[in-house]
Each structure stands twice: as C-alpha cells, then as structure tokens.
PLY file of the C-alpha trace (Angstrom):
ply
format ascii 1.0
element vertex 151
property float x
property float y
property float z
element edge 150
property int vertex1
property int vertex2
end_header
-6.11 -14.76 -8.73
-2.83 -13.83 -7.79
-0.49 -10.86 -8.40
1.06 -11.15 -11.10
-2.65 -12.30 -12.91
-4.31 -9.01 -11.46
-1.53 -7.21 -13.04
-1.66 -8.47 -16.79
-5.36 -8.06 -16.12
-5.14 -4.40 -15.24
-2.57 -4.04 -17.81
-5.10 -5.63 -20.72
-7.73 -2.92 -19.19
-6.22 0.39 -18.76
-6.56 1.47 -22.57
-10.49 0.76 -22.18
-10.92 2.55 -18.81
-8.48 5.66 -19.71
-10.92 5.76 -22.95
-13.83 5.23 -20.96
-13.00 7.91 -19.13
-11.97 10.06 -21.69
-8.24 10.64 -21.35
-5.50 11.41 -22.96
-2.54 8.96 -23.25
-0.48 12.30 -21.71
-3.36 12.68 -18.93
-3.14 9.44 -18.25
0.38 8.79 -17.96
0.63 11.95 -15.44
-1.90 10.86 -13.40
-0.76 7.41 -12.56
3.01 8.23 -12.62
4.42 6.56 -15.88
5.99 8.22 -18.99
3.52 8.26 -22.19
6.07 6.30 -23.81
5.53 3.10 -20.75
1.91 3.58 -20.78
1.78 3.21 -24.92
3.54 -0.03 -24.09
1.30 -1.18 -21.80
-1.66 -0.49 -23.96
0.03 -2.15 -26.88
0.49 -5.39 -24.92
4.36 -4.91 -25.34
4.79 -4.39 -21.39
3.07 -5.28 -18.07
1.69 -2.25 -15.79
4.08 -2.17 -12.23
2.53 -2.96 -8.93
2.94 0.22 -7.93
1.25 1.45 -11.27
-1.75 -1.31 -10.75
-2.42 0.68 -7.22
-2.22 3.96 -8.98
-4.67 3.01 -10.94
-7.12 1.10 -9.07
-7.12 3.82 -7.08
-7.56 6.79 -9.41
-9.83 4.17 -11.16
-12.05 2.86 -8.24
-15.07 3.84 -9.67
-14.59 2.72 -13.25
-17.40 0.14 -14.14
-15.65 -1.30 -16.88
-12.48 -2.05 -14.04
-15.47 -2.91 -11.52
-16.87 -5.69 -14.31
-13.30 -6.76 -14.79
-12.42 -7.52 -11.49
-16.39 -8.45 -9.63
-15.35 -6.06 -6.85
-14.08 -2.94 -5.47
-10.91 -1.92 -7.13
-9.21 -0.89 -4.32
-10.71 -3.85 -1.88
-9.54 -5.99 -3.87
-5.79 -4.39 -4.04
-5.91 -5.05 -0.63
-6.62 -8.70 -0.77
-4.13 -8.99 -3.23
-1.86 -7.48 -1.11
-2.63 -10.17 1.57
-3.83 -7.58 4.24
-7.22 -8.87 4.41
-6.92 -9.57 8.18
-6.55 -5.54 8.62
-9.26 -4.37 6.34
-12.12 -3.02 8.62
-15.71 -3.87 7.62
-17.30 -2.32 5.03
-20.71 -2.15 3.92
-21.17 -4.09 0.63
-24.37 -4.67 -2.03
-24.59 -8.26 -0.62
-23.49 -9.96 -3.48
-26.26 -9.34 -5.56
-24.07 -9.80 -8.58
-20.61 -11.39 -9.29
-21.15 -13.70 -6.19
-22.69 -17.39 -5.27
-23.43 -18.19 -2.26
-21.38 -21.34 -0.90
-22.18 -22.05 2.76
-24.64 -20.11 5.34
-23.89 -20.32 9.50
-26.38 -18.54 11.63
-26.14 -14.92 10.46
-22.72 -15.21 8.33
-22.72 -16.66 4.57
-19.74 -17.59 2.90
-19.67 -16.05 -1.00
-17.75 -16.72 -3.82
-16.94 -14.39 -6.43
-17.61 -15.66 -10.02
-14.94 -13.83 -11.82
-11.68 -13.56 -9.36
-13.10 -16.29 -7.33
-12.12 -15.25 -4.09
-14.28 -15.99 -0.89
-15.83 -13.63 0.98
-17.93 -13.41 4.80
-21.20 -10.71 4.95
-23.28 -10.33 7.90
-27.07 -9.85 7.35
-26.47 -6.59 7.06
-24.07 -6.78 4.03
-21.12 -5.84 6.38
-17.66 -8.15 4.91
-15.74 -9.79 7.99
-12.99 -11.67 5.45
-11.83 -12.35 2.79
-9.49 -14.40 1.02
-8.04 -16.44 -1.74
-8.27 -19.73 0.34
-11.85 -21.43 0.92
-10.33 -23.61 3.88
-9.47 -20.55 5.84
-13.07 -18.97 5.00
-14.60 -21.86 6.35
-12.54 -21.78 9.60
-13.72 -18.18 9.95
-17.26 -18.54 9.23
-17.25 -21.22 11.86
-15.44 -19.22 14.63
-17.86 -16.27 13.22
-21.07 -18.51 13.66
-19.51 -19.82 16.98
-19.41 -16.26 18.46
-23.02 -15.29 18.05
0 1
1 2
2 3
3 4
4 5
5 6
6 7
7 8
8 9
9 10
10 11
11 12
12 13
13 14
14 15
15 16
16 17
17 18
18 19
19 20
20 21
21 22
22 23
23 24
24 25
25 26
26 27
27 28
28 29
29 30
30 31
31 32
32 33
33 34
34 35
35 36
36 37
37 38
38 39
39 40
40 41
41 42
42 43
43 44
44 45
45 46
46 47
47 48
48 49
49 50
50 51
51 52
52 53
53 54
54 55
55 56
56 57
57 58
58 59
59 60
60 61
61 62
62 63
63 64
64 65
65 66
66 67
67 68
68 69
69 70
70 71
71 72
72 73
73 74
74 75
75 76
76 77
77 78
78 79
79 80
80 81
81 82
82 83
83 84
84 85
85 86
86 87
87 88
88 89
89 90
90 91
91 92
92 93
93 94
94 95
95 96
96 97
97 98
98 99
99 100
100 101
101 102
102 103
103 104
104 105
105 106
106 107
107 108
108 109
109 110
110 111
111 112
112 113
113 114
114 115
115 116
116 117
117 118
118 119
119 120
120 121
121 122
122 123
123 124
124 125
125 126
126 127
127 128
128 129
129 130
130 131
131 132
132 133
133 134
134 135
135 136
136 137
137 138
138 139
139 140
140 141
141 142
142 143
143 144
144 145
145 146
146 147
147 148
148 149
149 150
C-alpha cells in the first residue's frame, strides 16, 4: 500500500469512525483541522482527506477498531511506515500477529510476517518485540538474515 492508497482508504473510513465514535461533523472537523464544509466532502466521496489530515486522524483515531480492522495494524505505526521512517521506529511490543498476519519465513528467534490486509512485512522477536518493517519482502529477508546472523 502506498500513500496515496492509505489516503483514499482513510478518506472512505472517516464517516464510519467519526460515527463510531459519536461525533459531530463540527466536532470532527475541529478536531482534525478541516472546515465542516472539506470534511462533508470527504465523507461524500467528492474529495480525498490531506496527508496532513490522514495523520490527524490516525492519530486522534489510533484506537478506533473499525480504523484498526481497516488498516490490520496500529494506526499510527503504520503512518510511520508509510512515511518510510521504518528504520527509526524503536521496538515496540506487539500481539504477535495473532490476527491480520501469516507467517512467511522463521530464522532462529526472528519470523518474518505478512500482513493480510496492507500486506506489508514485518520482523517480531519471541517476545512479540517488531525490529522492521516494510513494504518490500526482499529487504525483510535481508534483515531477518542479518537479524538471525547476530544471535
């Protein structure tokens, strides 16, 4: 998935999360920053969400489980990703991929993963921790192998 996807797809979801949250079309335009007239566009298919507006969101948003279900990860991780600053993302502690993910490859005490819905790859530890991510499964092979390598 790339950016401009994630966008339309936020953009297709923000009338079903602001409702699922129970907001106004006022609330929600102050709280992510857009004029109710933009955001009645968005909803209505008749414009696409900014990138700055798709962070706003995901952010305000990060807990959502329709925008969890949507996506088949963190909100804001995956903003990140998209963002292509994957590299600087510390580890975080994940559920291990108990849904949204198949597992592609195991090395030693890495696994590669694969999420169904965005399809981006992902490294855990045994302990759940993610070491990297990306869009491309030749680079998350290199890095599970250097990963496996280090033990």
């Amino acid at each position: 998935m790339n950016r401009e996807e994630f966008v339309e797809l936020i953009s297709r979801k923000m009338k079903l999360v602001r409702t699922e949250q129970g907001f106004s079309q006022d609330k929600m335009s102050e709280m992510i920053g857009v004029s109710k007239k933009t955001l009645v566009q968005i909803e209505k298919g008749r414009a696409m969400a900014s990138w700055t507006t798709v962070i706003a969101f995901c952010t305000l948003f990060q807990h959502s489980e329709l925008l969890s279900t949507a996506i088949g990860d963190d909100p804001v991780y995956f903003v990140r990703l998209i963002a292509n600053a994957s590299e600087g993302i510390s580890k975080e502690k994940t559920l291990g991929g108990k849904v949204w993910w198949k597992e592609i490859e195991r090395r030693g005490d890495f696994r590669l993963q694969q999420n169904l819905i965005s399809q981006h790859f992902r490294i855990l530890d045994e302990e759940h921790y993610r070491w990297f991510s990306s869009f491309d499964k030749e680079d998350a092979l290199k890095r599970l192998n250097e990963l496996s390598k280090s033990q």
